[in-house]
N, CA, C and O of each residue as an XYZ file, in Angstrom:
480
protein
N     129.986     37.517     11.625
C     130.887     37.543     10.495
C     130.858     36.179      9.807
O     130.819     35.165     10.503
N     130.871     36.123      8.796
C     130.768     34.600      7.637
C     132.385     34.328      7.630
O     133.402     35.009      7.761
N     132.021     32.818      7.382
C     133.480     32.395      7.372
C     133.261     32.181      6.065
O     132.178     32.273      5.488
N     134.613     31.808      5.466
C     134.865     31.852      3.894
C     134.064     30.917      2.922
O     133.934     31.098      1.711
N     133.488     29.765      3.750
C     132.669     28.872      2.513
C     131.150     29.951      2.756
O     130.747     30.497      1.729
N     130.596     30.146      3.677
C     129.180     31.120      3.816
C     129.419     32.124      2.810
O     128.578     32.253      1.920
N     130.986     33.237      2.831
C     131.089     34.134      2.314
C     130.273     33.343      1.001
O     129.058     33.302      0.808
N     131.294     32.780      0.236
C     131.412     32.169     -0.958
C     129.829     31.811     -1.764
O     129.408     32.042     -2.897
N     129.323     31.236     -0.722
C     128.178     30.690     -1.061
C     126.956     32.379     -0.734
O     126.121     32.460     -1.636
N     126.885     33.029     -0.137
C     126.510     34.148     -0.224
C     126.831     35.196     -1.330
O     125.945     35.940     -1.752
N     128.226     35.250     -1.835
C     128.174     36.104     -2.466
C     127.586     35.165     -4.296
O     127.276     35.728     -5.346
N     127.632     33.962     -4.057
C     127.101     33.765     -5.272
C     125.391     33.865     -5.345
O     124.745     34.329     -6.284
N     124.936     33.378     -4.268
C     123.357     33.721     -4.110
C     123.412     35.145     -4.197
O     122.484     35.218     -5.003
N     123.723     36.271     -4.035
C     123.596     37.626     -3.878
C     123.335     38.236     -5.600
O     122.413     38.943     -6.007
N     124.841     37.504     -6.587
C     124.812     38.069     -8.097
C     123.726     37.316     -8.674
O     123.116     37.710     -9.668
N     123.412     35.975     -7.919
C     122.424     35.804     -9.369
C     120.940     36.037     -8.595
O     119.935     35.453     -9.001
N     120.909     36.966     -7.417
C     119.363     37.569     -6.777
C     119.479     39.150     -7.484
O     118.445     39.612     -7.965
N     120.521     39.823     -7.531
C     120.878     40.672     -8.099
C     120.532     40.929     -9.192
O     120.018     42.035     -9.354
N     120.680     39.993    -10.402
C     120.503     40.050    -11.483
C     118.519     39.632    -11.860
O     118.035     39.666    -12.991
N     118.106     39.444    -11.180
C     116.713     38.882    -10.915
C     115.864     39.826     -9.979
O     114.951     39.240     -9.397
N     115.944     40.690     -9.815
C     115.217     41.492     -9.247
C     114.970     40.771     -7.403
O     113.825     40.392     -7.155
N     115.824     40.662     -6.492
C     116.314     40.417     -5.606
C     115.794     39.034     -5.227
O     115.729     38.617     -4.070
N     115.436     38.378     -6.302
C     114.975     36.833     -6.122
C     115.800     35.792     -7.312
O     116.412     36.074     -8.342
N     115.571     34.804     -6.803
C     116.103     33.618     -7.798
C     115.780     31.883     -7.568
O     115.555     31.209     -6.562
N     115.849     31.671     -8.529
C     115.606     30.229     -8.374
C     116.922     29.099     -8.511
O     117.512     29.147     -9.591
N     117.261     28.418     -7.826
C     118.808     28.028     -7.613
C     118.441     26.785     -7.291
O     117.523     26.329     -6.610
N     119.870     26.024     -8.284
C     120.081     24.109     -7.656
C     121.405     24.565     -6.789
O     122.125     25.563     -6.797
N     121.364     23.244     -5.982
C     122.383     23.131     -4.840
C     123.647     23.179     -6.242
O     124.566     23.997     -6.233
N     123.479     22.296     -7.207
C     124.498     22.326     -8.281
C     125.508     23.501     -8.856
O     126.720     23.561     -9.067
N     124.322     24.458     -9.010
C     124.969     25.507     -9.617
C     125.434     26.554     -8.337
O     126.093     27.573     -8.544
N     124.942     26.088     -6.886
C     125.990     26.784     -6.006
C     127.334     26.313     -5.651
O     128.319     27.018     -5.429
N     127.253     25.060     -5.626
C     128.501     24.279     -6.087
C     129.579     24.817     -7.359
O     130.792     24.612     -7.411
N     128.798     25.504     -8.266
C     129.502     25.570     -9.330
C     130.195     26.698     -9.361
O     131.417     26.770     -9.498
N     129.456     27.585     -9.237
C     129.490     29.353     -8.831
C     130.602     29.199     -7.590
O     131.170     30.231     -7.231
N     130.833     28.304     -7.119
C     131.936     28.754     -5.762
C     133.442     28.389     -5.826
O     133.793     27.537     -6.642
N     134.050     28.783     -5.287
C     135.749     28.138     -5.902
C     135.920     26.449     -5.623
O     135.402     25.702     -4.793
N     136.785     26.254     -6.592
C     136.990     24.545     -5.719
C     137.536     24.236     -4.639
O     137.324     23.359     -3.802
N     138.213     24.994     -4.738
C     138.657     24.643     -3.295
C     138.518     24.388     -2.272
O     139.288     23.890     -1.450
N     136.687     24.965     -2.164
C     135.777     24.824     -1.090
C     135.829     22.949     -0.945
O     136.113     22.196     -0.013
N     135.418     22.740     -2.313
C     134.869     21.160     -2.534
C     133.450     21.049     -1.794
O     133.336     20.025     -1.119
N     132.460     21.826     -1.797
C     131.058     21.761     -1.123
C     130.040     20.620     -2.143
O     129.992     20.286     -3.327
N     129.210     20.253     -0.683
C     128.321     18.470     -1.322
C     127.090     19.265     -0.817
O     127.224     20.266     -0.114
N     126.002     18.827     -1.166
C     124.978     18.969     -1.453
C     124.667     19.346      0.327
O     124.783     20.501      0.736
N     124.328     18.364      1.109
C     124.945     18.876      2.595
C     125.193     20.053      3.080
O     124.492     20.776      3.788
N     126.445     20.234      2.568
C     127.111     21.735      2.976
C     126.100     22.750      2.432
O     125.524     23.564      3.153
N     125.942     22.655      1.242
C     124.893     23.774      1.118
C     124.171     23.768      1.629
O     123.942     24.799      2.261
N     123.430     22.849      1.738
C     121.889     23.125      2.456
C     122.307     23.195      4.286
O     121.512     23.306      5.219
N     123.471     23.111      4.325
C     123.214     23.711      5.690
C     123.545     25.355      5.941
O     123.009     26.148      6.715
N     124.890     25.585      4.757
C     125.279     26.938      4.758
C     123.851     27.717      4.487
O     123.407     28.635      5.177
N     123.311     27.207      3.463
C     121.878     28.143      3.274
C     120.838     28.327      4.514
O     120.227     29.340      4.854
N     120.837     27.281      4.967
C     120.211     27.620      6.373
C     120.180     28.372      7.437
O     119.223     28.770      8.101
N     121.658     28.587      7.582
C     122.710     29.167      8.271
C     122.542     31.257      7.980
O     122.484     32.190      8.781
N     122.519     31.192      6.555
C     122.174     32.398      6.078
C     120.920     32.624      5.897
O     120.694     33.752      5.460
N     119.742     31.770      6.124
C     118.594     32.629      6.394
C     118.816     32.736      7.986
O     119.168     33.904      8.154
N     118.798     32.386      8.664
C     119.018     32.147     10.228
C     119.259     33.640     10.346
O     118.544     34.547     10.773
N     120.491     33.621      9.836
C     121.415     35.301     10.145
C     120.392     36.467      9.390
O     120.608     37.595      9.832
N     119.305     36.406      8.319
C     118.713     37.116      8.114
C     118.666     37.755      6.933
O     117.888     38.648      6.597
N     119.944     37.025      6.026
C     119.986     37.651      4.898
C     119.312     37.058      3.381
O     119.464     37.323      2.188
N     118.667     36.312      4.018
C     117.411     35.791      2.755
C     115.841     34.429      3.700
O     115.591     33.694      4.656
N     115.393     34.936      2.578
C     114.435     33.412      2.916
C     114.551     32.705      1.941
O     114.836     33.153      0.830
N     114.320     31.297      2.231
C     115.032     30.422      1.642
C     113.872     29.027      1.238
O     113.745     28.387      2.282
N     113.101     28.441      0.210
C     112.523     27.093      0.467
C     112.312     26.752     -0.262
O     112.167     27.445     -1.269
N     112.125     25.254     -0.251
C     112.654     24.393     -1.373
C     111.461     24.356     -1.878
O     110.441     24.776     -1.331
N     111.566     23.740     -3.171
C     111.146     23.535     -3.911
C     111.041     22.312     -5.296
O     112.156     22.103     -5.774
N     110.311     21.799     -5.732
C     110.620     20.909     -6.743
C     110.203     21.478     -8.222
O     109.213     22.204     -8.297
N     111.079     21.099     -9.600
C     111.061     22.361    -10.599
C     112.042     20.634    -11.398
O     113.163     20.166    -11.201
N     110.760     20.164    -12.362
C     111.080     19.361    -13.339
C     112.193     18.283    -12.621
O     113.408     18.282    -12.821
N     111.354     17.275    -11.638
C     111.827     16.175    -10.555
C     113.480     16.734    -10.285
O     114.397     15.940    -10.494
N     113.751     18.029     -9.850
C     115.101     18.284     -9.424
C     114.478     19.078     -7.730
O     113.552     19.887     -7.656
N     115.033     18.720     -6.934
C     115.151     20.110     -5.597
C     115.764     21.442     -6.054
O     116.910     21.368     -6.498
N     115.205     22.588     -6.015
C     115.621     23.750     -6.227
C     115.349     24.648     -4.720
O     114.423     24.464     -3.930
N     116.447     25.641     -4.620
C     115.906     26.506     -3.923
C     115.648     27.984     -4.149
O     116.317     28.739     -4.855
N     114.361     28.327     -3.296
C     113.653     29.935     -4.172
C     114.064     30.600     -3.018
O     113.567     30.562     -1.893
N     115.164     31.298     -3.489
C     115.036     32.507     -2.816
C     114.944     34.151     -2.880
O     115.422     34.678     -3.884
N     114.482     34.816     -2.081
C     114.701     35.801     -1.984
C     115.095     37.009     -0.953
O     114.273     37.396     -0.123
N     116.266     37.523     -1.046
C     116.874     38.837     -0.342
C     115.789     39.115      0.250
O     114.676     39.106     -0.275
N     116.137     39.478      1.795
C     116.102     40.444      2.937
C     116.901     41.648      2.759
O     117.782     41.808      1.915
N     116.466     42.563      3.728
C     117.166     43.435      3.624
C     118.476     43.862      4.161
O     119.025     44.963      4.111
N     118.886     42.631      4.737
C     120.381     42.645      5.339
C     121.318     41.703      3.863
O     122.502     41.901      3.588
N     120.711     41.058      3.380
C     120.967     39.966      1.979
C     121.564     41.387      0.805
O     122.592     41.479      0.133
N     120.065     42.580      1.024
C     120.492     43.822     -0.404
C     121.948     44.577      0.234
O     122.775     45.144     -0.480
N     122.025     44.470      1.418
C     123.078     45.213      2.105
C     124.346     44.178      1.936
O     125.249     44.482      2.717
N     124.558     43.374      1.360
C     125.525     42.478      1.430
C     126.720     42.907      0.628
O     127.842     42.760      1.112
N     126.519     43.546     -0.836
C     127.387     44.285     -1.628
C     128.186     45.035     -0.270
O     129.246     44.718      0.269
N     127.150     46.246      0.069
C     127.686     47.084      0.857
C     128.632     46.850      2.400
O     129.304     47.727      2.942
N     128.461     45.490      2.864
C     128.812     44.642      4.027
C     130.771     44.253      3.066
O     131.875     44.267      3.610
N     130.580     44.093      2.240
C     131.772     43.271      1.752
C     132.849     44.622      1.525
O     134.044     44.493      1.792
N     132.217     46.085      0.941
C     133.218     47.379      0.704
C     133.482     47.369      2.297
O     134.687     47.391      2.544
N     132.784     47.346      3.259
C     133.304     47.811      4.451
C     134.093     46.829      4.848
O     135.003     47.453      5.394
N     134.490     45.086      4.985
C     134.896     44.705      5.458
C     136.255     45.178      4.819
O     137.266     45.294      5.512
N     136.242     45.430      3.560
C     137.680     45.526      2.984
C     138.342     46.670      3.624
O     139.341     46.521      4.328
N     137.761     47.895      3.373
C     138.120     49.043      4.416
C     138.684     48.807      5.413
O     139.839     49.223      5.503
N     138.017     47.951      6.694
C     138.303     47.199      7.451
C     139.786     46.528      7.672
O     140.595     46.742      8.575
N     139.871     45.635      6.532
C     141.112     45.166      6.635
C     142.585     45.909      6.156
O     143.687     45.607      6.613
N     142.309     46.995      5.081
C     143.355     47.726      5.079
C     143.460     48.916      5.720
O     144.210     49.768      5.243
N     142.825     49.143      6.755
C     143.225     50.612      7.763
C     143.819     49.533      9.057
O     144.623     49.991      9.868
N     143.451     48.398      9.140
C     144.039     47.407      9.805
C     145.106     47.210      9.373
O     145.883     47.774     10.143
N     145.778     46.627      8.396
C     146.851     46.643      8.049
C     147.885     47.982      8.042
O     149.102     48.016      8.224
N     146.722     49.307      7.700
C     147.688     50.182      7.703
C     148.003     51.051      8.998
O     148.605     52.108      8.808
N     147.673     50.723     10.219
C     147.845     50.707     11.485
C     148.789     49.728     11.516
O     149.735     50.209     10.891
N     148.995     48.967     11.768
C     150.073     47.465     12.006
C     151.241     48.222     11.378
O     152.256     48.302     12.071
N     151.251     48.790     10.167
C     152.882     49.071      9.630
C     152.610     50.416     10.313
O     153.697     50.618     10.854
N     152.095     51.106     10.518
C     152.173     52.311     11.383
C     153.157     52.200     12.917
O     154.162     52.757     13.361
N     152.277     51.231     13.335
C     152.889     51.210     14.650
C     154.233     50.166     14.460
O     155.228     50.224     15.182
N     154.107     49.498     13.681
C     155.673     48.746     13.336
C     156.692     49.786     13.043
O     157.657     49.819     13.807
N     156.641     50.680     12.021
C     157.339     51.627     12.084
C     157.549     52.550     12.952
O     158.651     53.093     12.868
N     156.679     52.995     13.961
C     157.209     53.919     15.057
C     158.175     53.221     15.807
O     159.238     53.792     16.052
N     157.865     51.467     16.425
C     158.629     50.937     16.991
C     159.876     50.666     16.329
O     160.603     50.230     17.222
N     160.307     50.679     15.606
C     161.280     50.419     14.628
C     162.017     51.929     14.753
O     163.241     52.055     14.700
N     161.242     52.863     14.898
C     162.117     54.167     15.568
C     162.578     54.225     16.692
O     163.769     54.093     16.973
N     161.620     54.443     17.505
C     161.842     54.699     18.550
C     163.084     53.433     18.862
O     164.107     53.875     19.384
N     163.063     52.163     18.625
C     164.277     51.232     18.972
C     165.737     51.781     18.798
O     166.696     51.866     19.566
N     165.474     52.203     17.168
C     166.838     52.926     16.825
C     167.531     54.101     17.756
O     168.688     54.312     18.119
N     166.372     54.710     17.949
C     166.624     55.944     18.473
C     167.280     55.296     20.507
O     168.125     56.044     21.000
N     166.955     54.376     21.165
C     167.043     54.332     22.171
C     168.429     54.176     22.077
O     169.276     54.816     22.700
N     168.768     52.495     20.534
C     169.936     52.190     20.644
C     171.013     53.500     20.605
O     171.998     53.778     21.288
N     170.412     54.093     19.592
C     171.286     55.016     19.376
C     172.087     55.902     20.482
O     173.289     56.158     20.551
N     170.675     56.398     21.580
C     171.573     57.248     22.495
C     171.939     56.341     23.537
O     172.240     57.097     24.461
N     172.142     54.769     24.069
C     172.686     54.328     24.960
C     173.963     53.780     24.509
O     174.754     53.384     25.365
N     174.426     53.670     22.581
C     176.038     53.111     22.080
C     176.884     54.278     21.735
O     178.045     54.109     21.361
């Protein structure tokens, strides 16, 4: 499972491989840019998060030089094209999770009443 800066940085490599016929050519810059601030990611972080995500299988990844800048070329695997589809399920995921939790909060929340009820 990706933690939230991988997410981040994955799902921005994903729209602009997406839009490119499952490849792209990318500065550490514009993954920086594409990601929330909040992250605050340095040149570093990317290139290790990117590493990190070919590792796991969802792209290949290598550098490159493109008018004296480092760029990186990548392109989707087939766990990378499945990534859209990885993100609908996690959500699923989290709200049948949630909607279990008030499920069983509410039974207990009965059944309590109900005990108080027949021992006052």
């Amino acid at each position: 499972m990706l933690d939230k800066k991988e997410f981040a940085v994955m799902q921005c490599v994903f729209n602009l491989c997406k839009d490119n016929n499952n490849g792209t050519i990318v500065s550490d810059e514009h993954i920086i840019d594409c990601c929330p601030k909040r992250f605050a990611l340095t040149n570093q972080q990317v290139d290790t998060i990117l590493k990190q995500l070919e590792f796991d299988g969802y792209f290949e990844c290598t550098k490159s030089l493109k008018n004296q800048k480092t760029v990186n070329v990548i392109t989707l695997k087939r766990k990378g094209q499945a990534f859209e589809r990885e993100v609908v399920q996690r959500k699923r995921e989290i709200a049948s999770t949630m909607a279990l939790r008030i499920l069983y909060a509410s039974v207990g929340a009965i059944v309590a009443l109900a005990i108080n009820w027949i021992f006052s």
